[in-house]
C-alpha positions as CSV (number, residue, x, y, z in Angstrom):
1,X,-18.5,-22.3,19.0
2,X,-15.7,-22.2,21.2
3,X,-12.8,-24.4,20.8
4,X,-9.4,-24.8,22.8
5,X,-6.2,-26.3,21.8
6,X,-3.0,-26.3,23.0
7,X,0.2,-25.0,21.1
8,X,3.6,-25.0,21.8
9,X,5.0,-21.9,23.1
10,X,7.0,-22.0,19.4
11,X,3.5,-22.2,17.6
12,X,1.9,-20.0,19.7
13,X,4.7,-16.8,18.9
14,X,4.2,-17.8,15.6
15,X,0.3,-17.5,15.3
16,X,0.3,-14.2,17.2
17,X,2.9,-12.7,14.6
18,X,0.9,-13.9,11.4
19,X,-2.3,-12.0,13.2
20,X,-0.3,-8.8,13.8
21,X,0.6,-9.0,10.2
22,X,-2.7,-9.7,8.9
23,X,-3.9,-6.8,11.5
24,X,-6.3,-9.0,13.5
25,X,-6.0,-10.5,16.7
26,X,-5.4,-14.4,17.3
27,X,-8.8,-15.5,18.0
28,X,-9.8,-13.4,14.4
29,X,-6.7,-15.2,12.5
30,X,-7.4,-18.6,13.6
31,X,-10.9,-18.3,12.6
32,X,-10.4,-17.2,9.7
33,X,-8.1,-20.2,8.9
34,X,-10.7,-22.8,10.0
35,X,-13.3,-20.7,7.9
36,X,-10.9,-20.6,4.8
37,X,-10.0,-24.5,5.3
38,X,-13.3,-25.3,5.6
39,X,-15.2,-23.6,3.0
40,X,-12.5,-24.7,0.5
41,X,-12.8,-28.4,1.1
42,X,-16.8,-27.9,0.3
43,X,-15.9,-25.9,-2.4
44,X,-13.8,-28.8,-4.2
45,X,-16.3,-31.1,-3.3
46,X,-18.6,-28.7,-4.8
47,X,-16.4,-28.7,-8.0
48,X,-15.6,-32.1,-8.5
49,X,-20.0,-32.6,-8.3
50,X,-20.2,-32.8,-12.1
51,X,-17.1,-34.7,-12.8
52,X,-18.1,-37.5,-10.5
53,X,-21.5,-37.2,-12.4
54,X,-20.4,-37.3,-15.6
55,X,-17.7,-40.2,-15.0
56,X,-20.7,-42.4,-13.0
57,X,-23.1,-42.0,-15.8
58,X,-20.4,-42.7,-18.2
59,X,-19.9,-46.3,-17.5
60,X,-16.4,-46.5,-17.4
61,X,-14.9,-48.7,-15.0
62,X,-12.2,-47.1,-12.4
63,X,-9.3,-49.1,-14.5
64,X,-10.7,-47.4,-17.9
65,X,-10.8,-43.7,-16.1
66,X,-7.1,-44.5,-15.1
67,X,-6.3,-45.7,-17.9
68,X,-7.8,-42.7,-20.0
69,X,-6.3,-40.0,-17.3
70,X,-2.5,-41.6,-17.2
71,X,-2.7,-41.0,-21.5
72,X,-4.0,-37.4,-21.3
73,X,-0.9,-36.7,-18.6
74,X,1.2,-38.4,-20.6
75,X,0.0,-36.5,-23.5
76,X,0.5,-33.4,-21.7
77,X,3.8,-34.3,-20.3
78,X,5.2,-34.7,-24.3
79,X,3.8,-31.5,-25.4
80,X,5.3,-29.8,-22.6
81,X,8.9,-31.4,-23.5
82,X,8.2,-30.5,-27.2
83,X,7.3,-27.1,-26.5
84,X,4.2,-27.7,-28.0
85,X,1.2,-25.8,-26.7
């Protein structure tokens, strides 16, 4: 697939000098972002698979999940300040 976009000239300097440092060219870099960007989105989608599983097959209702979420981070918030593991 070939894409074009336009970048500022700002952009543009910047992109060419992350290449160089990676030691590919442009075209290379950005394709590798897009590749990177894409695969990881499917990836968490891929992750979250059982959790949304789990959680639909549970019953609870969204206000229950939140409910049971915000007391696990708030549980993990006080054993944090208490230096408790």
């Amino acid at each position: 697939m070939t894409v074009t976009i336009s970048l500022t000239p700002e952009v543009e300097r910047a992109l060419a000098e992350k290449a160089r440092l990676s030691g590919v060219d442009v075209q290379t870099y950005i394709a590798a972002l897009v590749e990177r960007d894409v695969l990881a989105s499917r990836s968490l989608d891929a992750l979250l698979a059982p959790l949304r599983e789990q959680v639909a097959a549970s019953g609870l209702s969204e206000h229950d999940l939140d409910a049971l979420l915000s007391e696990a981070r708030e549980a993990a918030s006080r054993a944090r300040a208490s230096g408790s593991p």
